[in-house]
Every structure is written in structure tokens, then in C-alpha cells.
C-alpha positions as CSV (number, residue, x, y, z in Angstrom):
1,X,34.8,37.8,42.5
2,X,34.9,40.5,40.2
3,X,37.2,42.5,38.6
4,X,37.2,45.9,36.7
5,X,39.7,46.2,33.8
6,X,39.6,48.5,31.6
7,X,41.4,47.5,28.2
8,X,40.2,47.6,24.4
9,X,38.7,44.8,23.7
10,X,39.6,43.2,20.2
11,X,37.0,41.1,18.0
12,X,36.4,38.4,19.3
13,X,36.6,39.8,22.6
14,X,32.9,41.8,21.3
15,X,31.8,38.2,19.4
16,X,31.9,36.3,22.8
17,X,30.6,38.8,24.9
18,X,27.7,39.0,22.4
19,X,27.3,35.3,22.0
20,X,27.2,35.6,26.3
21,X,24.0,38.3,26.4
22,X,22.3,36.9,23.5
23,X,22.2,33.0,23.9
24,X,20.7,32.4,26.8
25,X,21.2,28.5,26.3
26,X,25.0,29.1,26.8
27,X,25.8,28.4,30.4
28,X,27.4,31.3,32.1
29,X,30.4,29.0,33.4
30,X,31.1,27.6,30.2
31,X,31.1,31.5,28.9
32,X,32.7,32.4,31.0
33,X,35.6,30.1,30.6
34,X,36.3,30.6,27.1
35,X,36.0,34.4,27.8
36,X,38.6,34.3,30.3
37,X,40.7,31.9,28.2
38,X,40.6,33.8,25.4
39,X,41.9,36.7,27.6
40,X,44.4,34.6,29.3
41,X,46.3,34.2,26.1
42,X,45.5,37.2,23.8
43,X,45.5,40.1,26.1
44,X,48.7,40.3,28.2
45,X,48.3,43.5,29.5
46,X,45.0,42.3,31.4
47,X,46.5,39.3,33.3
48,X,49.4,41.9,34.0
49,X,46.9,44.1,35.3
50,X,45.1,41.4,37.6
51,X,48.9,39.9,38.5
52,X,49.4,43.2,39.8
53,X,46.5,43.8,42.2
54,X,47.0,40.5,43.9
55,X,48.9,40.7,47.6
56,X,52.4,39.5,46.7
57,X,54.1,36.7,49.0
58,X,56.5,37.5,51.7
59,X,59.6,36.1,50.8
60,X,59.7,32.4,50.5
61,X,63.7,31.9,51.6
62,X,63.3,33.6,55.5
63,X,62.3,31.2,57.3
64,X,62.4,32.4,61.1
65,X,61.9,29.7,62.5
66,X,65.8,28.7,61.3
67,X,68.2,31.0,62.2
């Protein structure tokens, strides 16, 4: 899955993605975690942005079934 974002990406945002292109010894997934965990909890407006585009839920209290 990918996603297209655009946001400015602060410091270490540019260190990691550097330390992903240049090392290839790094596995991707374990890159890719810390990159996404360092997004998770420094760059709100991103996950806002990816909350957004997800399908919301119907509403969890109608039940039709009980009426």
C-alpha cells in the first residue's frame, strides 16, 4: 500500500530517509517502521491526513436486525 502525502518533512524526517537510500544493509521493514513511527508521533497533520482518506464506519449503534 502506498500513500502520497505531501507535508514538510522536518530533520530527521531527511536523516532517516537518507539512512534508508544509502545503507543498503538496513532492512526496508525495519526502515520502514521507524520512519513511520517517527511520523506517527511527530507529524500530526500526516496521520490526520491518512485518518481522513480511510472509508469511515456506518454507525455502530443501528443495528437493524433489532428494532
Amino acid at each position: 500500500m502506498k500513500f502520497y502525502i505531501e507535508f514538510n518533512p522536518c530533520k530527521e524526517c531527511r536523516d532517516i530517509i537518507k539512512e534508508l537510500k544509502d545503507d543498503i544493509h538496513i532492512q526496508t521493514d525495519d526502515g520502514s517502521k521507524k520512519f513511520l513511527r517517527h511520523i506517527t508521533y511527530n507529524h500530526t497533520e500526516v496521520v490526520q491526513a491518512i485518518i481522513e482518506e480511510f472509508p469511515k464506519e456506518s454507525d455502530k449503534d443501528n443495528f437493524p436486525w433489532f428494532r
